[in-house]
N, C-alpha and C positions, 0 to 999 in steps of 0.2 A: 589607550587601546594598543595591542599588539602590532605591530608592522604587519601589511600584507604581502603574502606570500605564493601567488598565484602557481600554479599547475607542483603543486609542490611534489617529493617526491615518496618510494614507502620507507617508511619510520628506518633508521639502521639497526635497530636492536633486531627486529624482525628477519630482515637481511640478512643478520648475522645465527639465525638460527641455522641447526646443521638440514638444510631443505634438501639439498642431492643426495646427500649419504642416508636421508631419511627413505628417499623414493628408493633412490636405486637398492638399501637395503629391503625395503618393502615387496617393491616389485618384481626382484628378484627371487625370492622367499614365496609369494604364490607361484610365482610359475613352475617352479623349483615343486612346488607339490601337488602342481595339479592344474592352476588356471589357466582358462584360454584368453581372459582379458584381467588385467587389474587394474584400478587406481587409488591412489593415496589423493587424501586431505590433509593440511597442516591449517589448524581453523584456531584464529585466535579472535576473540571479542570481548572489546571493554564498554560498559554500560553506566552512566552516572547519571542518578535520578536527582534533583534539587527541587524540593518542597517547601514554599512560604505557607504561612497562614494571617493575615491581618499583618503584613509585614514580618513576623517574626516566622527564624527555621524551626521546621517541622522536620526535615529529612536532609539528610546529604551524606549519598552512600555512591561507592562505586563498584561496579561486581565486574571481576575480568573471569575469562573462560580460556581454556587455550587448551588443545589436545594434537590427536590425529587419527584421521580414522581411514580402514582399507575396505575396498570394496571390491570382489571379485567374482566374475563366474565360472563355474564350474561344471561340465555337464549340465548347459543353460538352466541352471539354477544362480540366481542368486548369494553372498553368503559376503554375513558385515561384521567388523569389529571395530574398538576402536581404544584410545588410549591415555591418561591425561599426558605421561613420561614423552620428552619426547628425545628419543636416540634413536640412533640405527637397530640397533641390539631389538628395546620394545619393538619399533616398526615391524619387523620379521618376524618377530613374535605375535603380533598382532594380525597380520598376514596369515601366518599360519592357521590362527584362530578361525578368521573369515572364513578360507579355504575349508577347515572339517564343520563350520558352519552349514557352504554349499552344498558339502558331501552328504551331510547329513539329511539336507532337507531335500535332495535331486528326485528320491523315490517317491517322496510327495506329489511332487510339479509335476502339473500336466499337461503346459504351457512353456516352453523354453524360451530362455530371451536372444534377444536379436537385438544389436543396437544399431543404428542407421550410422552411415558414416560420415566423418568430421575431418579437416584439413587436422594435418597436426598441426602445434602451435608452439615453436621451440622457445624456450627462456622469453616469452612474453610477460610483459610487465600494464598494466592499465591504476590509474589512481581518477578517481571521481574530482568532476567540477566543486573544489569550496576551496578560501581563499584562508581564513584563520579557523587551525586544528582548535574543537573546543577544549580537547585536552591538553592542548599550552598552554590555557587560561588559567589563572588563579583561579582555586574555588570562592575564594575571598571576593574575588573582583566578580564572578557570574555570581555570587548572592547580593551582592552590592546592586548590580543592576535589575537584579528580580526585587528586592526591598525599594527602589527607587519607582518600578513601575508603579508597585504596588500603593505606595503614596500617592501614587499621582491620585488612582480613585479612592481612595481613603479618604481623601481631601475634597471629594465632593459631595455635596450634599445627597441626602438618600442612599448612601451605597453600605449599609453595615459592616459588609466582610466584603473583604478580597483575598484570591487565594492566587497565589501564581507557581508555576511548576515548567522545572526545565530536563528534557531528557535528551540526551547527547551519548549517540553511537561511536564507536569506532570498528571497524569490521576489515579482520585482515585474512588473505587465505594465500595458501600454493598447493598449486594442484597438479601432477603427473601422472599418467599412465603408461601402459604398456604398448600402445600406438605410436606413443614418442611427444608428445605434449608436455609441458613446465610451466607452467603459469604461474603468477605472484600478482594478485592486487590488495587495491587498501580502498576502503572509502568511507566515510564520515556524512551523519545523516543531523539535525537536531528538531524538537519539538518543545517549543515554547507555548506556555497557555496562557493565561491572564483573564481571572473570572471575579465579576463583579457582584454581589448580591444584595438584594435589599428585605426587610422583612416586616411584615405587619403583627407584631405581638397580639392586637384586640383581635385579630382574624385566626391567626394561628397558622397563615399563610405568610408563603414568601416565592422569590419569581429572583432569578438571574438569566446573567448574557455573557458568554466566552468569548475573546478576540479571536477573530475568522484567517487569523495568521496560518499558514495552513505546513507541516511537516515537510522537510525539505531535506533535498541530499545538499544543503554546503554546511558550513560553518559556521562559526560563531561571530562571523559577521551579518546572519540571518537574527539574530538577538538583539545585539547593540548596535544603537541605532536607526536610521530611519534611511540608510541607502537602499535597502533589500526587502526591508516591509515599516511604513511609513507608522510607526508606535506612537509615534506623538498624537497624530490627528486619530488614530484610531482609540487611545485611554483618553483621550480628552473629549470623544463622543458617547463613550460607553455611558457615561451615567446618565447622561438625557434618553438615549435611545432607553437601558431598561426604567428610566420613570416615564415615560412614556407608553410601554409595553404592560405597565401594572396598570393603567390605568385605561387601556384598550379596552373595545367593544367584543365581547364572542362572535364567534364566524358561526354564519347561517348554512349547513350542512348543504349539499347535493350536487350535480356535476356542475365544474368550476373553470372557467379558463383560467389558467399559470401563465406565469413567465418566473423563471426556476434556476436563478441565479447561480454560476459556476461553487459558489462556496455550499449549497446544498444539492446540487446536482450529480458531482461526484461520487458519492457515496450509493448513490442510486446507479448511476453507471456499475461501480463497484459490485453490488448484489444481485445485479437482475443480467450483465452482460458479463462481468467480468470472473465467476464464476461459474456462469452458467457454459462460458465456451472453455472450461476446463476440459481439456478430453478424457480424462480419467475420472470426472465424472459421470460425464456421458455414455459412458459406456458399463455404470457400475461399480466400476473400481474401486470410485472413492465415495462410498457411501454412507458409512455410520458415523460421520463428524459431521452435520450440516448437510446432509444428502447429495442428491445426486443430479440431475437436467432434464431440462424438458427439451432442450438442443441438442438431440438425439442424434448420428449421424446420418440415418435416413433424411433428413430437414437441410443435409449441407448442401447448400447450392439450389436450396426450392424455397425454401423457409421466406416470409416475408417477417422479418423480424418485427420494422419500423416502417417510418413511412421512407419516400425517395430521398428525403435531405438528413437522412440517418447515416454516416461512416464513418464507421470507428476501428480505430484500429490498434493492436496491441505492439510496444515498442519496447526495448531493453534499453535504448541508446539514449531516450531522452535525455537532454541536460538536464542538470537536478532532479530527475526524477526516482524515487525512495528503489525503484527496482532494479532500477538501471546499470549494469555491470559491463565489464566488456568481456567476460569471459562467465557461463555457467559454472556448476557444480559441477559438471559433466563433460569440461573442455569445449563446449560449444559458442562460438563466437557469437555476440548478440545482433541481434538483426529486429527489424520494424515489419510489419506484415497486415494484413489486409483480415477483419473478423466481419465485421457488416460494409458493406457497398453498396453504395442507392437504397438500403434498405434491406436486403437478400443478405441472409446468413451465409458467410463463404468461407470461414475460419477456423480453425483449433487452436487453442495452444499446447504447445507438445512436447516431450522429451525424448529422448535417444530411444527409449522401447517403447512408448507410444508412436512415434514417426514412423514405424514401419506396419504396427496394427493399423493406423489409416491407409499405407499405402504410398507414404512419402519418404522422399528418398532422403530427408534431412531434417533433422531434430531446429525447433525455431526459438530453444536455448531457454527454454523454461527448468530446469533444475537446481534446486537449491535446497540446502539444510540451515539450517538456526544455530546449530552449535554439531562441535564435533564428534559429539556422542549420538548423532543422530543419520539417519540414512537419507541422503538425497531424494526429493520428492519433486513431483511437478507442483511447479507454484506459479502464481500470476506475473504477466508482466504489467509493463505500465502501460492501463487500459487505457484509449480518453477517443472522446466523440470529437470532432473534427469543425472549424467553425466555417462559415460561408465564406467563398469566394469575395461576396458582396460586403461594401460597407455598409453594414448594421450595428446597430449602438444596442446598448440593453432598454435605452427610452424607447429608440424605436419598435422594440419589439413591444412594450407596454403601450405604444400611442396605439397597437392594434387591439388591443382589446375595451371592449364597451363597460364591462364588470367584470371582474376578476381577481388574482391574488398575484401578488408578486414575493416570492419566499427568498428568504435568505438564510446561509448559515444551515450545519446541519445537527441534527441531537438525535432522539430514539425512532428505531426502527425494527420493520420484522418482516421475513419472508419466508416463505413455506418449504419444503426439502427439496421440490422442483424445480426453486428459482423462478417462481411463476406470479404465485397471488402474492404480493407486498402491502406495504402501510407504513411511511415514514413521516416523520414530521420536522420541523425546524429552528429554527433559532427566534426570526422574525419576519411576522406576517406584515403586506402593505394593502391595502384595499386599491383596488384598482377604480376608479368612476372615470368612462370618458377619454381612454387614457392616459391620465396621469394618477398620481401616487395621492393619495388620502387619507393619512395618517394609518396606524395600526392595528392587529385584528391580534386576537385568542385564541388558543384552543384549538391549531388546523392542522389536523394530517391529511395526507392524499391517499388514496385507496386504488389499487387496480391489478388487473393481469398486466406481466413483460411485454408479450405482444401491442395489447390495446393500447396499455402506455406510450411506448414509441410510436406505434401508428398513428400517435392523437399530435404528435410535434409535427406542428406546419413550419416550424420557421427556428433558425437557428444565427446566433449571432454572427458579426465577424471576427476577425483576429483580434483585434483591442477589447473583447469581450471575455477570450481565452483565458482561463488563470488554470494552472495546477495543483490541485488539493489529494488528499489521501491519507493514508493513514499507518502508523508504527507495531499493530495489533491484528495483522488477519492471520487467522484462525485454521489451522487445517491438518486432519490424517489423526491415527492415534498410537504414539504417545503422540499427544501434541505440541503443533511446530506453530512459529508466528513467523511473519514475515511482513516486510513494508513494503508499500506500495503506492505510486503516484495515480490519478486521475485525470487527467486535463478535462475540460469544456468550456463551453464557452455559454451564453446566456440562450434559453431555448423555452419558446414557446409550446405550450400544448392545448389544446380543445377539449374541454368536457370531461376532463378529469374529475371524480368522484372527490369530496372534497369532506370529511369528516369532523366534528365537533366531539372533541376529545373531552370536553367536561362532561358532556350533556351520554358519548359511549361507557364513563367510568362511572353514571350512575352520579352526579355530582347535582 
């Protein structure tokens, strides 16, 4: 294994690109024809996907991106271009571009932009929490230890196929504007999976289970290993857990008490909060990709989202967390902020020209693009529900329920363009009697409205319940952008959730 290399710094080749002579040729060049605000990007990103199947490559490809793109306005209009070249010369050319972009479309607008205002940020530098770059690694060496996991369940009984797949980020940017900001980060994100399967030929049926390892801003110390996620005890459980799970009882439909474990909780956070307090959906904006809210801003500050021991809150700063920057697409320094309290909706998340359509005097550093051929949009931060004061354990939360489901892990799901009525399901079900845990069930999605949902959580873990999950693929705007993004929570009780039998709704 590589040496660690804690708070390392950004790569030199990067450094060594021409970054000032790019802006100041950039910046200079809109102003020069017209803008009252610009900013330059310099966005580079490298992507490597690794694919086993039954121990043998399937895939192993690396896709790098690198441009730069200017943004400026004009007679509050908007107006983008952008570039793969990257010199002073292109920059200003590309500037110029943007500029008869704005010009072009100002008689359009009906609406002028206004950006809320931001400290400048001179020659700041930020690199994300990970300790070994996965791109030091030999690709030799991360297939070797995706081939070795993947033995591990090979080698037990019942398990036909395994597949394992490794996706490892690097994401570099610098960003200036005409306010006097410079920024340069880096940060490195990976996602390891490890899927087990098993198959009944005479049935014509087959059932698997994913490691609940969950997408992380470090390194390739989150891979190899058992410092960071403990891979041994977890591939050496998998194959009882799914023979176990083939051989479960169907779950008896109808309102169900939960306890909803952080590794499938997440994702439900994700769709039903962490979306929904988009503010450019809320208000329309962002409507023909996945719709728009039912967190309207008439509701801010009245709404009963959840119940009392509901607070979540949106954070850029997390450690390890997939969204976590120190600096936006938009120069805005990341900051941690308040969406539900006691239960009352009291949050946006917002960018530099939504912060002033609310009525706020500061952007809470939601802006970002995917690559640099794309325009900065408002994107999530890293959502996550908050765990009790109290020490509560995840048993304790189970010793309260008389019958009920204890879910783990998450897999398919669907929610309406409101972010309202949902249906997710999960990895693996545990029957609840009395309780304790009683082996495992089949076939359960939960069913509900946003609102009821959270109102029905009595009870929410403590700290040692908290874990961080999330995911490398959200979805958002058209053309379309993706973006990663963390969840935290911790283990949480609910009452009377509707509790659906997914064979018995597919007609089975």
């Amino acid at each position: 294994m590589l040496a660690v290399t804690p708070n390392r710094g950004i790569d030199p080749d990067f450094l060594n690109l021409p970054r000032a002579e790019i802006a100041e040729a950039a910046l200079s060049a809109a102003t020069a024809a017209g803008a009252s605000h610009a900013d330059v990007r310099i966005h580079r990103i490298s992507t490597e996907i690794i694919q086993l199947r039954d121990g043998e490559l399937e895939t192993a490809v690396v896709n790098r991106e690198c441009g730069l793109a200017v943004r400026v306005i004009v007679a509050g209009t908007w107006g983008f271009a952008s570039h793969a070249e990257l010199s002073p010369f292109v920059a200003a050319a590309t500037a110029r571009r943007a500029v008869h972009v704005a010009t072009t479309l100002a008689p359009l607008n009906k609406e002028r932009v206004k950006l809320a205002a931001e400290p400048v940020y001179t020659d700041a530098t930020w690199v994300s929490s990970y300790e070994i770059d996965p791109f030091d690694v030999p690709r030799a060496d991360k297939i070797e230890v995706l081939a070795e996991y993947s033995g591990r369940l090979l080698a037990s009984d019942g398990v036909d196929h395994a597949s394992a797949r490794l996706t490892a980020v690097k994401e570099q940017t610098f960003y200036a504007d005409t306010f006097g900001s410079s920024i340069t980060q880096q940060r490195v994100r990976v996602l390891p999976v490890l899927e087990a399967m098993t198959i009944d030929a005479a049935a014509g049926s087959f059932e698997s289970l994913r490691t609940l390892a969950p997408p992380t801003a470090r390194g390739w110390e989150a891979v190899a290993g058992d410092e960071v996620w403990n891979w041994s005890e977890e591939l050496a459980e998998l194959p009882s857990l799914l023979a176990e799970k083939v051989k479960a009882p169907s779950v008896m439909p109808g309102p169900t008490d939960l306890v909803i474990d952080p590794t499938n909780l997440w994702l439900t956070i994700h769709e039903s909060i962490g979306h929904a307090t988009e503010y450019d959906r809320a208000i329309g904006y962002e409507a023909a990709y996945a719709g728009t809210s039912f967190a309207t801003p008439d509701k801010l500050g009245s709404m009963r989202y959840g119940s009392p021991v509901m607070n979540v809150t949106a954070d850029r700063t997390a450690e390890f967390g997939l969204a976590t920057v120190g600096y936006d697409d938009e120069g805005v320094a990341a900051q941690s902020w308040d969406l539900v309290r006691d239960g009352i909706f009291v949050g946006y998340q917002l960018d530099r020209v939504f912060a002033p359509r609310l009525g706020q005097e500061r952007s809470n550093g939601c802006s970002y693009a995917d690559s640099p051929h794309h325009v900065p949009i408002q994107r999530m931060a890293n959502v996550s529900l908050l765990p009790s004061d109290e020490d509560i354990s995840t048993a304790d939360l189970i010793a309260r329920i008389d019958d009920g489901i204890y879910i783990v892990g998450d897999k398919s799901w669907s929610i309406d363009m409101q972010r309202y009525n949902f249906q997710f399901t999960g990895q693996r079900f545990y029957r609840i009697r009395d309780g304790e845990l009683f082996g495992q069930l089949r076939d359960v999605a939960y069913q509900a409205t946003t609102t009821d949902f959270w109102n029905s959580m009595e009870a929410v873990g403590g700290s040692q319940t908290w874990r961080l999950g999330g995911a490398f693929n959200c979805g958002k705007a058209q053309p379309g952008q993706v973006a990663a993004v963390s969840h935290g929570c911790p283990s949480a009780l609910f009452r009377g959730v509707n509790v659906l039998n997914t064979r018995i709704e597919g007609g089975r």
